[in-house]
Kinemage of the C-alpha trace (Angstrom):
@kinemage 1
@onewidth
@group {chain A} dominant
@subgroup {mainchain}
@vectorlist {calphas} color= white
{ca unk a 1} P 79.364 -87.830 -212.746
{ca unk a 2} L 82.793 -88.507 -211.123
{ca unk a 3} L 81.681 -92.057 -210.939
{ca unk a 4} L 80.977 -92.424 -214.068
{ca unk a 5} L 83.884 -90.806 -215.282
{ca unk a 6} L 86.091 -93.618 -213.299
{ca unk a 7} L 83.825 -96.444 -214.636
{ca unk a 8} L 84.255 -95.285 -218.269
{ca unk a 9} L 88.025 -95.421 -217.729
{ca unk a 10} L 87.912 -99.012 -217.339
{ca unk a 11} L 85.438 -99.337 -219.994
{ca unk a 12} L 86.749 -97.799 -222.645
{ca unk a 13} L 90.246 -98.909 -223.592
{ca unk a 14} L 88.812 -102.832 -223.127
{ca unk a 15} L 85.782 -101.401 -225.640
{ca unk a 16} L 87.857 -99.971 -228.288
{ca unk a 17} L 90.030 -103.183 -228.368
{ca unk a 18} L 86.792 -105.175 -229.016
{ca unk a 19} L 85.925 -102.470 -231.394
{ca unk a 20} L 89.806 -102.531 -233.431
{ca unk a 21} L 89.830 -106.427 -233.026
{ca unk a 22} L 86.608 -107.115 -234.246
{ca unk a 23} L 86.118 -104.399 -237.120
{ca unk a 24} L 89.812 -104.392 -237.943
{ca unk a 25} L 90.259 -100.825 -237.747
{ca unk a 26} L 93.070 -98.930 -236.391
{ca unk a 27} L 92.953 -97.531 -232.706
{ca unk a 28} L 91.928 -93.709 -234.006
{ca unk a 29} L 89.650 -94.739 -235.851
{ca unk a 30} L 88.186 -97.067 -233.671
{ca unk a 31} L 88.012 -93.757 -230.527
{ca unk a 32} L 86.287 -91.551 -233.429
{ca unk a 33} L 83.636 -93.906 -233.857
{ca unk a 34} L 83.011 -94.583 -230.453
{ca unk a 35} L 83.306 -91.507 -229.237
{ca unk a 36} L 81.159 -90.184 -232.116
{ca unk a 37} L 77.927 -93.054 -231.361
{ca unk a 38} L 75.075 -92.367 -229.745
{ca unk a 39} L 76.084 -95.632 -227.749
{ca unk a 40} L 78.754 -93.082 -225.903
{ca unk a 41} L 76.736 -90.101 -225.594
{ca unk a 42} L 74.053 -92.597 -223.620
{ca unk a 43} L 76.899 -94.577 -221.703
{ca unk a 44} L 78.065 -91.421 -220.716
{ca unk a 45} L 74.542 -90.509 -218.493
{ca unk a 46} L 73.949 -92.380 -215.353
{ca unk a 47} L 70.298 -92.195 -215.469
{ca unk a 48} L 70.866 -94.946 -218.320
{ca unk a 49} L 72.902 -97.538 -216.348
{ca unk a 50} L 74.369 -98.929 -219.388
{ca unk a 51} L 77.670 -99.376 -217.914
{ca unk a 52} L 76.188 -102.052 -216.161
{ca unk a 53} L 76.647 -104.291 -219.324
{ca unk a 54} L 79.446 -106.241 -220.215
{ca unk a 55} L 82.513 -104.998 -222.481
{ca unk a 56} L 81.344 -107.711 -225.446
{ca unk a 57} L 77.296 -106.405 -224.309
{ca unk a 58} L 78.445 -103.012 -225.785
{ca unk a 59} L 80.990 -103.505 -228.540
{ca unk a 60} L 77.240 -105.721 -229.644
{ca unk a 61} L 75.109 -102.459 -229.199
{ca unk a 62} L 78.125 -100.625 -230.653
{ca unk a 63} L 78.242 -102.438 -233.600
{ca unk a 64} L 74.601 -102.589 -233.848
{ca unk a 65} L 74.481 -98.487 -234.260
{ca unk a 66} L 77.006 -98.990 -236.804
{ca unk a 67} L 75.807 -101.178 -239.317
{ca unk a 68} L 71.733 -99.749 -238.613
{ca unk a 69} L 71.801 -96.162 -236.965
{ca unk a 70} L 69.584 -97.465 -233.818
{ca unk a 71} L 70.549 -98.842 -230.921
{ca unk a 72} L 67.755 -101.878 -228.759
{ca unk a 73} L 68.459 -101.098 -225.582
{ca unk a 74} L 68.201 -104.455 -223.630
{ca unk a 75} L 65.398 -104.248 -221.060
{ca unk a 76} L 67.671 -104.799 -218.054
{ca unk a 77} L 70.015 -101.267 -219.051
């Protein structure tokens, strides 16, 4: 989990400026709704590898959850 934890760090702050610079939304919002998506609670677990993907891969699933409430996983995460 510790490994995770440090790979989130670097994750997360480039994420959430995708996430503000693409929705134009301020910074707390944009942590609420991250924080809040499925997409985190799954990036979170290791078992699902999906901090493999790329920053702009994710803000895509992100915003995918967003605007439909489900997430397509791609087949390599």
């Amino acid at each position: 989990m510790d490994s995770i934890k440090g790979v989130l760090e670097l994750i997360v702050p480039r994420l959430i400026g995708l996430i503000m610079d693409r929705l134009a939304i301020e910074e707390q919002e944009a942590f609420t709704r991250l924080y809040s998506s499925q997409l985190y609670a799954q990036l979170e677990r290791d078992e699902t590898k999906l901090w493999h993907l790329s920053v702009p891969a994710l803000f895509e699933l992100f915003n995918e959850e967003q605007q439909t409430g489900r997430i397509t996983y791609p087949e390599e995460a």
